[in-house]
C-alpha positions as CSV (number, residue, x, y, z in Angstrom):
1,X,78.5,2.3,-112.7
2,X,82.2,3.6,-112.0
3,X,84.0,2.1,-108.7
4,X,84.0,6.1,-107.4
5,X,80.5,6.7,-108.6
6,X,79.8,3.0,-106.4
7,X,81.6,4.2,-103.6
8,X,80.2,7.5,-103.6
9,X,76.9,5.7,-103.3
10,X,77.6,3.7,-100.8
11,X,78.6,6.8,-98.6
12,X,76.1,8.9,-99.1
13,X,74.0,5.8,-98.0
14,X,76.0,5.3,-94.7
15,X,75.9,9.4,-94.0
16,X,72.0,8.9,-94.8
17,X,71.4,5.7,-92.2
18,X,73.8,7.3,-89.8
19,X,71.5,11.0,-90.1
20,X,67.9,9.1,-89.9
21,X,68.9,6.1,-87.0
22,X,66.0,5.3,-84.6
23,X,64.4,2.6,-82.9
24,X,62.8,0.3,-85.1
25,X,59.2,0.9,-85.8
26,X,57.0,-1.1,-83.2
27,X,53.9,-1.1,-81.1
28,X,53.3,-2.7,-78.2
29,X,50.6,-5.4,-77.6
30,X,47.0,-3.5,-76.5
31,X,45.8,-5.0,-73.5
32,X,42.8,-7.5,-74.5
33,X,42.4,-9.2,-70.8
34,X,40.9,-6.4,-69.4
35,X,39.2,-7.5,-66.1
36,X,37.9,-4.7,-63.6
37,X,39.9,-3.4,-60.8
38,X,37.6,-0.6,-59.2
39,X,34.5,-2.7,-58.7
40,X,32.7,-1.4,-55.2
41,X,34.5,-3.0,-52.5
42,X,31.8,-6.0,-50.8
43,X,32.7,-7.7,-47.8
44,X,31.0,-10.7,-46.5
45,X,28.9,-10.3,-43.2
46,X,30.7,-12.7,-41.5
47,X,33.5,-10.7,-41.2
48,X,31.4,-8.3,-38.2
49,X,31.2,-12.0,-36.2
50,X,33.2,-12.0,-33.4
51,X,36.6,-14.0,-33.3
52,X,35.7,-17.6,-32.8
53,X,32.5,-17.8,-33.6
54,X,32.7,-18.8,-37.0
55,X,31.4,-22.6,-37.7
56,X,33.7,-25.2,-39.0
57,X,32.4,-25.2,-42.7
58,X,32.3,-21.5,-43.2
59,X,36.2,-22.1,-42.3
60,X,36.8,-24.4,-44.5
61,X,35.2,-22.7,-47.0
62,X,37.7,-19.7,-46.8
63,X,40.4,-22.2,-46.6
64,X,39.7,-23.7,-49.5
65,X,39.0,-20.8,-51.4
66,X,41.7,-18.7,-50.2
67,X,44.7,-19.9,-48.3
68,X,47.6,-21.5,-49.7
69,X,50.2,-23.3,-47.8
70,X,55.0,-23.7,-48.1
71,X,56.0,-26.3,-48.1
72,X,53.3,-28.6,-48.8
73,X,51.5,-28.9,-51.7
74,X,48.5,-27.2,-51.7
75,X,45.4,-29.6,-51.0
76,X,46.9,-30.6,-48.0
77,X,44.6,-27.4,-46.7
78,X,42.0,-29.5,-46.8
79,X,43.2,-31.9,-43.8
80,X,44.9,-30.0,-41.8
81,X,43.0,-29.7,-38.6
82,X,41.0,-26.4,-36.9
83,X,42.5,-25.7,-34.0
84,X,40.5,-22.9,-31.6
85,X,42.7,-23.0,-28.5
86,X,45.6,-24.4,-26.9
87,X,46.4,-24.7,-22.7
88,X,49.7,-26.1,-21.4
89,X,51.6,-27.7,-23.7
90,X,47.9,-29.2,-25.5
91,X,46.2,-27.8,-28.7
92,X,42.2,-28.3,-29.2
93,X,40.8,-28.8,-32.4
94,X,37.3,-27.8,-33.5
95,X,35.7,-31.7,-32.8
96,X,37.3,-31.1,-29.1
97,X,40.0,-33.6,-29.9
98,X,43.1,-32.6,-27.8
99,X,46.4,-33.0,-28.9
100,X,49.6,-32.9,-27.0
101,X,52.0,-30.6,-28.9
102,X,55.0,-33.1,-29.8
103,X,57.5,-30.7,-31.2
104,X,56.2,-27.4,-30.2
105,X,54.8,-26.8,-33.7
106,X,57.9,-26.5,-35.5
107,X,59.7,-26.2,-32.7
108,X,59.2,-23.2,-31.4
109,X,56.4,-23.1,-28.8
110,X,58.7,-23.6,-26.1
111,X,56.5,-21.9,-23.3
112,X,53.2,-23.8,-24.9
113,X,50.3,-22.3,-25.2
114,X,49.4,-20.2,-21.4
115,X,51.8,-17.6,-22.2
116,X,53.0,-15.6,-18.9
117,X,50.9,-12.2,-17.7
118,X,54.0,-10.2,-18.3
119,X,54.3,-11.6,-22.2
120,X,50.9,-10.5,-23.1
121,X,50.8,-7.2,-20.9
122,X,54.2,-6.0,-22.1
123,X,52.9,-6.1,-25.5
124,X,49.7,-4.6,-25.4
125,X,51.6,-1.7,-23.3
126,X,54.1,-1.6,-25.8
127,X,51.3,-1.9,-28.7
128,X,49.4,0.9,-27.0
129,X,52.6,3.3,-26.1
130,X,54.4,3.1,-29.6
131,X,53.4,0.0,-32.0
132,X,56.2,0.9,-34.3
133,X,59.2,3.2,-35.0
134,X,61.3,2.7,-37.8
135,X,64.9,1.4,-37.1
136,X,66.3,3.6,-39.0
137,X,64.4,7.2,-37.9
138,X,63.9,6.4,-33.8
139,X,65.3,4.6,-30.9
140,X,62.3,3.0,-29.1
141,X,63.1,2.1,-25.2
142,X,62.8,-1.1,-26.0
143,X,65.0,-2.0,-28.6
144,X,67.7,-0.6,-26.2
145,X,66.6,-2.9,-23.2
146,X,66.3,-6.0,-25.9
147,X,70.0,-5.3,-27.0
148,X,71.6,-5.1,-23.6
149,X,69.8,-8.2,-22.5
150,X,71.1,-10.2,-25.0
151,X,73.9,-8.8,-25.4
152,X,74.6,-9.7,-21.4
153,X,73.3,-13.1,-22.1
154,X,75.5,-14.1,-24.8
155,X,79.2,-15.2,-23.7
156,X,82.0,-13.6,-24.8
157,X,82.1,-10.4,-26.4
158,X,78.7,-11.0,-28.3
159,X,77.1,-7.6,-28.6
160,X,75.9,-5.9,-31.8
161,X,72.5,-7.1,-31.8
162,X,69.8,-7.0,-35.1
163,X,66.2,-7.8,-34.5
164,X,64.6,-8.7,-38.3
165,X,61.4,-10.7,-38.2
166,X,62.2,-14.7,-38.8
167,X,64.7,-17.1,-38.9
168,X,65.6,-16.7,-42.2
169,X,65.8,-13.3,-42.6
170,X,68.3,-12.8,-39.2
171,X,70.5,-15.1,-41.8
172,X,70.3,-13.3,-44.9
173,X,71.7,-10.5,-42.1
174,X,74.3,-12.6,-41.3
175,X,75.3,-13.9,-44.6
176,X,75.7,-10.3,-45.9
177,X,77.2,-8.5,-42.6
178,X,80.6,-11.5,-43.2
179,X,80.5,-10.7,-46.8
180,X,80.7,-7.3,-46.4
181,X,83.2,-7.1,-43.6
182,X,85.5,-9.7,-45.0
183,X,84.9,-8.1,-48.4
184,X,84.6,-12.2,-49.3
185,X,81.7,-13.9,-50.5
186,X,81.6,-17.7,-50.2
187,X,79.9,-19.6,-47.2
188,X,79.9,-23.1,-46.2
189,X,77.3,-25.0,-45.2
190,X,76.2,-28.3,-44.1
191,X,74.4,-31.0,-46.2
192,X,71.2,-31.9,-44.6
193,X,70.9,-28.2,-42.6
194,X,68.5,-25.7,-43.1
195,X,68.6,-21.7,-43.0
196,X,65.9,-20.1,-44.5
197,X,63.7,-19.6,-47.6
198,X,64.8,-16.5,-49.0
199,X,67.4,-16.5,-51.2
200,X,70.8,-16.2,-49.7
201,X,69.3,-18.7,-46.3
202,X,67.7,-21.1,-48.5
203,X,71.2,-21.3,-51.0
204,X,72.7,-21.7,-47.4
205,X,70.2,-24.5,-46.9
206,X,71.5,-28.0,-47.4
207,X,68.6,-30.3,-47.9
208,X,66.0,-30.6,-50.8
209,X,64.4,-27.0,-49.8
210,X,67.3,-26.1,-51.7
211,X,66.4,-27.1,-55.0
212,X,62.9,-25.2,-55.1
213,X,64.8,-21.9,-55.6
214,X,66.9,-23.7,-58.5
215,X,70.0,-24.3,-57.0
216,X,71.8,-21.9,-58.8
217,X,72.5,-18.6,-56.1
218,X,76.7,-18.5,-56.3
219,X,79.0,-18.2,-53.7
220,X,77.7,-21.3,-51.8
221,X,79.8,-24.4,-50.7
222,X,78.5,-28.2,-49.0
223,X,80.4,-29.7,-46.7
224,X,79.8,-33.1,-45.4
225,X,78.4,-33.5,-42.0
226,X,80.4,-35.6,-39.6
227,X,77.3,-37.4,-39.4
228,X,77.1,-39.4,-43.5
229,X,74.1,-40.8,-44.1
230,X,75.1,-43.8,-46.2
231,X,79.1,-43.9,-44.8
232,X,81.5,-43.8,-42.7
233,X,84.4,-41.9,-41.5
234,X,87.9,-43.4,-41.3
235,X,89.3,-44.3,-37.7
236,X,88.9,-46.5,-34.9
237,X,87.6,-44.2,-32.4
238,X,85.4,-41.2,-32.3
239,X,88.6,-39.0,-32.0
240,X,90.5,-40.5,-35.3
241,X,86.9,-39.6,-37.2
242,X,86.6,-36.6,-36.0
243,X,90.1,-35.5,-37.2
244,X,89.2,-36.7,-40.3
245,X,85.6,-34.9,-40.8
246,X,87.6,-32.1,-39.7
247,X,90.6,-32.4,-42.6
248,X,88.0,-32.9,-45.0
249,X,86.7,-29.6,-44.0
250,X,90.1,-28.3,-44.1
251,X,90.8,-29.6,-47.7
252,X,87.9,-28.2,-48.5
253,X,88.9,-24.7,-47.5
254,X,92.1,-25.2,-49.2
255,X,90.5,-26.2,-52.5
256,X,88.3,-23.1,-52.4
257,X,90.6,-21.0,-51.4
258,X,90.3,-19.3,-47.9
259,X,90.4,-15.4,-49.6
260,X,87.8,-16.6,-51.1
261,X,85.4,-17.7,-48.0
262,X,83.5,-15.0,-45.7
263,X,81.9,-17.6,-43.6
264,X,81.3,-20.7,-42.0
265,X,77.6,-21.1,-41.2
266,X,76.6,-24.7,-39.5
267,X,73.7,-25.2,-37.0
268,X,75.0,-25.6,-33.4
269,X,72.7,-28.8,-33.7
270,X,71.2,-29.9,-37.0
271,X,67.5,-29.9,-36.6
272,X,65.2,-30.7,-39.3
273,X,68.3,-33.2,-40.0
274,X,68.0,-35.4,-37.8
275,X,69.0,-33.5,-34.1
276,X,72.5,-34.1,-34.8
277,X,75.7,-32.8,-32.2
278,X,78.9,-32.5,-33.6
279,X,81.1,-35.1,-32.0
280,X,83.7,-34.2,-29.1
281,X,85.8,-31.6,-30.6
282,X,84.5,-30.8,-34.1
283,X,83.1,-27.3,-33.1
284,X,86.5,-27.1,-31.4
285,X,88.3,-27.6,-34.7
286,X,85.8,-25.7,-37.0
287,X,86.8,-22.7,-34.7
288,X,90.3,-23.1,-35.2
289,X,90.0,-23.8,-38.9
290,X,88.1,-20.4,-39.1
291,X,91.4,-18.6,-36.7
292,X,93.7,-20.0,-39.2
293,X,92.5,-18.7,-42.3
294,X,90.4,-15.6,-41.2
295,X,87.0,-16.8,-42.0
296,X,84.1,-16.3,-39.7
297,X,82.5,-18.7,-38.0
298,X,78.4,-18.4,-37.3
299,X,76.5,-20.9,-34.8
300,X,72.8,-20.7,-36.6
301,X,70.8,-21.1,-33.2
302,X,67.5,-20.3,-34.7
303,X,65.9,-23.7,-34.0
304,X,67.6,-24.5,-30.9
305,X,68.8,-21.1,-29.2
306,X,67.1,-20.2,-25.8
307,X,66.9,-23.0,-24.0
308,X,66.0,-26.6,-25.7
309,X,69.1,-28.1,-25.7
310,X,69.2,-27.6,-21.6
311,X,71.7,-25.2,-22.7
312,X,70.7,-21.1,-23.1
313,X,72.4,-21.9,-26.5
314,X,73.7,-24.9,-28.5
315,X,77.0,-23.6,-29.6
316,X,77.4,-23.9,-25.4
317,X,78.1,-27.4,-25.9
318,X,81.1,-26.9,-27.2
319,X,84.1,-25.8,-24.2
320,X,85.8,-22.7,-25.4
321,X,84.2,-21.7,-28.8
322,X,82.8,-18.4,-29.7
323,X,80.9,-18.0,-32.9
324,X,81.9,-14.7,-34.5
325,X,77.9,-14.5,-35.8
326,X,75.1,-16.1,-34.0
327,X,71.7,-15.9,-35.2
328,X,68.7,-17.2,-33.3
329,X,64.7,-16.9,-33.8
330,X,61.8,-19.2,-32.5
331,X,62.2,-19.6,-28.9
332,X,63.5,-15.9,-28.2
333,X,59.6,-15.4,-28.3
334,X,58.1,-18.7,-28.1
335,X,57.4,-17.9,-31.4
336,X,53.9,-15.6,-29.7
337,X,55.5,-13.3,-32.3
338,X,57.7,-12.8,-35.6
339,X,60.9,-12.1,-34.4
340,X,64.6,-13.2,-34.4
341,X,68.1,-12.0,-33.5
342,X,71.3,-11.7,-35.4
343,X,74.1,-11.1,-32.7
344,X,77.8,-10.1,-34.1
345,X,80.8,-10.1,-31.7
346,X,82.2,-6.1,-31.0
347,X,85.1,-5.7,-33.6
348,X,82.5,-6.8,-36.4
349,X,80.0,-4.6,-34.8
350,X,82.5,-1.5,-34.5
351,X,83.2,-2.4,-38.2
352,X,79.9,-1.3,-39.2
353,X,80.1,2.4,-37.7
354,X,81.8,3.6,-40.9
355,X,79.7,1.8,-43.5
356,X,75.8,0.6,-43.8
357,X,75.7,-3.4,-42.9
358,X,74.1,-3.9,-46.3
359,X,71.0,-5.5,-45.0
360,X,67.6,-4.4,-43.3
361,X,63.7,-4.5,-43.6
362,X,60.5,-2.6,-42.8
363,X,60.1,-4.6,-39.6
364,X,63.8,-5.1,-38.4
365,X,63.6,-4.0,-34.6
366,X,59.6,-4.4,-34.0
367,X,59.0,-2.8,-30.9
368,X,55.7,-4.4,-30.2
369,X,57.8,-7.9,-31.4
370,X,60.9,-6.7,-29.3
371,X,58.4,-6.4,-26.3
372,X,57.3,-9.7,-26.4
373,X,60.7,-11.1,-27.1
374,X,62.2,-9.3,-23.9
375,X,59.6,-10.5,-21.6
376,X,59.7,-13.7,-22.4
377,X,63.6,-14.3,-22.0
378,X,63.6,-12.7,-18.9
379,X,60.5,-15.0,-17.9
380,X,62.8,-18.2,-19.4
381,X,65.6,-16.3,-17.1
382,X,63.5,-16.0,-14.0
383,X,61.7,-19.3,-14.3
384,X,64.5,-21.2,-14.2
385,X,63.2,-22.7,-17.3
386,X,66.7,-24.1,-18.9
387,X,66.8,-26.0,-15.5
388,X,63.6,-27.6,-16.2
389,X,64.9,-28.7,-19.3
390,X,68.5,-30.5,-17.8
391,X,66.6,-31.7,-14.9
392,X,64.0,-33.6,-17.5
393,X,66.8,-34.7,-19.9
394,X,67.9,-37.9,-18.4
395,X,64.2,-39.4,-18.1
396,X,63.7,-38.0,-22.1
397,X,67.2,-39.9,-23.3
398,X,66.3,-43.1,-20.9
399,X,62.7,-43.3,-22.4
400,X,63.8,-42.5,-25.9
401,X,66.2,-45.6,-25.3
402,X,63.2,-47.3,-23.9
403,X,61.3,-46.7,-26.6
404,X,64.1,-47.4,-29.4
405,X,64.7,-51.1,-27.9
406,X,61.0,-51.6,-28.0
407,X,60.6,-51.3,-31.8
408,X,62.8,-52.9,-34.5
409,X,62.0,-50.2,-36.5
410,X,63.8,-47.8,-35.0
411,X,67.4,-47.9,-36.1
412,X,69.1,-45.7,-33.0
413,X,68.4,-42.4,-31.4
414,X,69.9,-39.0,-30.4
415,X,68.9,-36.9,-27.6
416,X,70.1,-33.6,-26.4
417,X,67.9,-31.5,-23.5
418,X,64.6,-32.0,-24.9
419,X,65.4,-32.2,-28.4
420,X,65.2,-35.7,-29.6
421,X,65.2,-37.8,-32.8
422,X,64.6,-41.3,-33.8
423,X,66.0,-43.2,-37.2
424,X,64.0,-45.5,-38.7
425,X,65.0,-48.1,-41.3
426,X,63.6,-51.5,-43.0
427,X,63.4,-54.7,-41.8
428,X,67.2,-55.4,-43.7
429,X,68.5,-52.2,-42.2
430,X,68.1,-50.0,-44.9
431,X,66.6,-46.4,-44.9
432,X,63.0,-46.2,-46.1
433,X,62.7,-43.0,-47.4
434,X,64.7,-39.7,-47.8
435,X,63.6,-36.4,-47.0
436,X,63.0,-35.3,-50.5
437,X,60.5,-37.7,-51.6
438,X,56.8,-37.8,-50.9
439,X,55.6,-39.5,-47.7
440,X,55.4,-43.5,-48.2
441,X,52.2,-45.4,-46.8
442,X,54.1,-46.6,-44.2
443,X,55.0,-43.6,-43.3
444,X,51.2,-43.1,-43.7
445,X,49.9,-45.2,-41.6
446,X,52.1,-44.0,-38.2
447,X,51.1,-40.5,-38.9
448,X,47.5,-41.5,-38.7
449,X,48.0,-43.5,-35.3
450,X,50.6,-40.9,-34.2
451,X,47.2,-38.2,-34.9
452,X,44.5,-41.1,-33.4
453,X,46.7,-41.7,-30.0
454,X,46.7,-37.3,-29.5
455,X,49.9,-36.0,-30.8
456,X,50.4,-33.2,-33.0
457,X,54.1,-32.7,-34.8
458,X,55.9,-32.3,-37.5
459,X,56.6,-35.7,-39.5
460,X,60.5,-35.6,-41.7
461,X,60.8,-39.6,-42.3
462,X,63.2,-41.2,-41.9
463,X,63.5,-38.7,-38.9
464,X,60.8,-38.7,-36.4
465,X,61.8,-35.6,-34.0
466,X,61.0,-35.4,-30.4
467,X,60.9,-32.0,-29.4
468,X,57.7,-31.0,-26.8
469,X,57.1,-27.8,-25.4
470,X,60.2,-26.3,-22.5
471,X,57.3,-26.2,-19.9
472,X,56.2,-29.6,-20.0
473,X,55.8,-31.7,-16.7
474,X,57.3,-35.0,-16.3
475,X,53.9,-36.8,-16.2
476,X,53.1,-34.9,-19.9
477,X,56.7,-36.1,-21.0
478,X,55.3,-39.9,-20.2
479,X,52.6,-39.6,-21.3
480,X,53.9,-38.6,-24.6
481,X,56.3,-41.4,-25.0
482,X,53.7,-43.5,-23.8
483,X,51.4,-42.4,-26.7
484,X,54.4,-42.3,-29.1
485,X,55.1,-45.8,-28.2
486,X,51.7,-46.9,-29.0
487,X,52.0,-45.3,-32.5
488,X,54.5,-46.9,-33.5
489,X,53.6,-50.4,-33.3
490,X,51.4,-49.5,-36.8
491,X,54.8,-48.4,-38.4
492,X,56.3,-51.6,-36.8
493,X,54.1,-53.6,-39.0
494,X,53.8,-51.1,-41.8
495,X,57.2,-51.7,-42.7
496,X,57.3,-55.2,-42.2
497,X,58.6,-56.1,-38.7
C-alpha cells in the first residue's frame, strides 16, 4: 500500500473514531444482596411500659443488641453500670449501689443531678410555647435573651454569640469564622489538648483522638505545651522558661509563616491533659504574639467555662487578655442539655454582616436547649455558685496535697477551683502508661477499688482528674478524698510501692 493511500487510511480511521466516540460499553453490577426493606413495621410490647420500669436484663439485652459506644471499644457495654437516678451530686445504679459523681461525668454536671425548678420549668414552657425555629427563618425570644446574657457576662467586647449543639461543633464554628475572616487557614494547637471529634475539632485535637480520623486534615500546626511530658524547659526560674515556651511558639509562627495562620486555639486550662494552667505570663505572651502578627487568639472554654475553675471563665486567670474567639459547652447547661456557645469579639462579629460565617447546623440556636442554658447561668449567677467553688478551693488543693504525700505513687498534683489532677508514676519515677495505650492492670485494679469505695469518673492514666460536681458541700468534698484515698492504696501496691 502507497504512503498516501496509508495515510489516507489512517484518516479516514481518525474521522471514523472521532464521528462514533462514546462511553465504553458497560453494565453495572445487578444487585444480588437483596434483603427486604418494607417488611411490616413490629414493635416490641415493652416499648408501651412506662419509663423505668423495665428490669435489668431486658436492658441489657437492648444494650447488647443495639447500642454502641466512642471512644471505647465496644464490649465495654457490657460493664458499664445501669444507672436509674441521680440526687445531689450522687448517681444510683440498678443494684442500689450509690456512687458519688467524681468528675461530674465528663465534667459537665456542674449543678449534679437535682436540677433547679426554674431549669426544668423554663424548658418545658419553652418546649410547650415553640420547641424549635430554625436559626435561619425566626428569631425566638430566647435566643435574644441567651445572646445579651452572655454577651453581658463575657469581659471585654465579647458579643456575637452562636449557640450549635456540643463542644465540638461551637469549634468547628470557630475554626471556620478565623479562617474566613482572616482569609487564612492554619491553626495552632496544643499537644495533649482536645477539641472535638468532628473533623476540623478533632485535627485541632492534640492527643491520640487525633489519629482515629487519620491524621491527615491540612492546615493544622502542634505546638508544645509549656508543660513537656518527658522535658524540660531552659531557665532557672519559672519566668526564664516561660520566655522560652513562649519563643518557641514564636519561632514556630515564624517558620510557618504568620500570613499563613488564622488562629491560635489553646484551652484556657488543658483538661483531659492533665488540668494544666499556663505558667505566670504565657497567656500574656500568646496574646501579644497573636497582636503582633494579626492572628486570632481563641480560649477553648468548653470543659472549664462557667464556673469550675472558681473563675466564670478560665481565660480569667490570665490579667489583661481577651481571646478574640471563645467557645464554651458543658457547664453553660450542666450539660441537662446539648448545647454550647461560640462567642466572637464585635469587629469579627460586624465582619460577618456582609458575608455568611461559613458554618451552621439544623440545631444551631435550640430554643428549647437555649432555655435551659439561660436558666441555668442565671441560677449559677444568682446562687452565687462560682463563690462556692473559691470558697471550697483551698480545702480541695490542701487535701489533694494531703492525699499526694500519702501515696508514693502519686508523682505531684495540680489544682485550680475544683478542677484537680493527680500524676502517677512507677516506683523509679517513671510514667506508667500514656494516654494512647490500653488500660494496664494496675491501672485495673484502682479502677475496681476506686468503683468498690463509691466513686464514679472518668479514668485517663497517668492522669487521674478530680473534678466533682460545682454544688458539692464540704462534707461530700471529704468524703470523696476520703474514699479516693482509700482507692489508692490498691494502685500503691499495684505498681509496686
Amino acid at each position: 500500500m502507497s504512503s498516501s493511500a496509508v495515510s489516507t487510511a489512517a484518516s479516514t480511521i481518525v474521522r471514523q473514531v472521532v464521528k462514533g466516540s462514546r462511553s465504553w460499553p458497560h453494565k453495572s453490577p445487578a444487585l444480588t444482596k437483596v434483603i427486604e426493606n418494607n417488611a411490616p413495621i413490629s414493635i416490641s410490647q415493652d416499648h408501651d411500659l412506662p419509663m423505668g420500669s423495665w428490669t435489668s436484663d431486658q436492658i441489657r439485652d437492648a444494650v447488647s443488641d443495639h447500642v454502641m459506644l466512642t471512644w471505647a471499644p465496644g464490649k465495654a457495654r457490657h460493664n458499664i453500670p445501669i444507672i436509674t437516678h441521680g440526687q445531689g451530686p450522687y448517681v444510683f445504679d440498678d443494684k442500689g449501689n450509690k456512687f458519688l459523681d467524681w468528675t461530674s461525668q465528663a465534667v459537665c454536671c456542674n449543678l449534679g443531678y437535682d436540677l433547679p425548678d426554674s431549669v426544668t420549668e423554663a424548658t418545658m414552657k419553652q418546649m410547650k410555647n415553640l420547641p424549635f425555629i430554625y436559626g435561619g427563618l425566626g428569631i425566638a425570644e430566647i435566643r435574644a435573651r441567651l445572646s445579651k446574657l452572655c454577651g453581658e457576662i463575657l469581659p471585654g467586647d465579647l458579643q456575637g454569640m452562636v449557640f450549635p449543639s456540643s463542644g465540638s461543633e461551637a469549634n468547628e464554628a470557630a475554626i471556620m469564622a478565623a479562617r474566613r475572616y482572616t482569609k487564612k487557614y492554619k491553626v495552632i494547637n496544643w499537644y495533649r489538648s482536645y477539641h472535638g471529634g468532628t473533623t476540623n475539632s478533632q485535627q485541632a485535637t492534640g492527643d491520640f483522638r487525633r489519629w482515629f480520623g487519620g491524621d491527615h486534615v491540612p492546615g493544622f500546626v502542634k505546638a508544645s505545651n509549656p508543660f513537656p511530658l518527658f522535658w524540660d524547659l531552659k531557665g532557672e526560674t519559672e519566668e526564664e522558661r516561660t520566655q522560652m515556651a513562649l519563643n518557641m511558639l514564636e519561632e514556630q509562627v515564624l517558620n510557618e509563616g504568620p500570613d499563613t495562620i488564622a488562629l491560635i486555639q489553646f484551652e484556657s486550662v488543658v483538661g483531659g491533659g492533665g488540668v494544666l494552667v499556663p505558667p505566670k505570663g504565657y497567656m500574656q505572651g500568646v496574646r501579644a504574639i497573636c497582636d503582633k502578627y494579626n492572628i486570632l487568639l481563641h480560649c477553648d472554654e468548653v470543659m472549664v467555662g462557667f464556673g469550675r475553675t472558681g473563675k466564670l471563665f478560665g481565660f480569667q486567670h490570665y490579667d489583661g487578655v481577651i481571646p478574640d474567639i471563645v467557645t464554651a459547652a458543658k457547664g453553660i447547661s450542666s450539660a441537662a442539655l446539648p448545647i454550647s456557645m461560640m462567642a466572637t469579639r464585635k469587629h469579627i462579629m460586624e465582619a460577618f454582616d456582609e458575608m455568611p460565617l461559613g458554618w451552621g447546623s439544623t440545631y444551631q440556636a435550640h430554643p428549647v436547649a437555649m432555655a435551659c442554658a439561660y436558666e441555668n447561668v442565671k441560677y449559677l449567677l444568682k446562687n452565687d455558685v462560682i463563690g462556692h467553688v473559691q470558697a471550697l478551693a483551698p480545702k480541695f488543693e490542701e487535701t489533694m496535697k494531703s492525699i499526694s504525700e500519702n501515696h508514693p505513687s502519686i508523682k505531684q498534683y495540680r489544682s485550680v477551683g475544683l478542677f484537680g489532677c493527680f500524676d502517677i508514676q512507677t516506683p523509679d519515677g517513671s510514667n506508667p502508661q500514656l494516654q494512647h495505650t490500653a488500660i494496664s492492670s494496675a491501672f485495673v485494679a484502682y479502677k475496681k477499688a476506686y468503683t468498690e469505695n463509691g466513686l464514679m469518673g472518668l479514668l485517663r492514666p497517668p492522669h487521674l482528674h478530680v473534678a466533682p460536681p460545682l454544688i458539692i458541700s464540704e462534707s461530700e468534698l471529704m468524703d470523696g478524698f476520703e474514699r479516693q484515698d482509700k482507692a489508692l492504696y490498691a494502685l500503691d501496691d499495684a505498681l509496686g510501692f
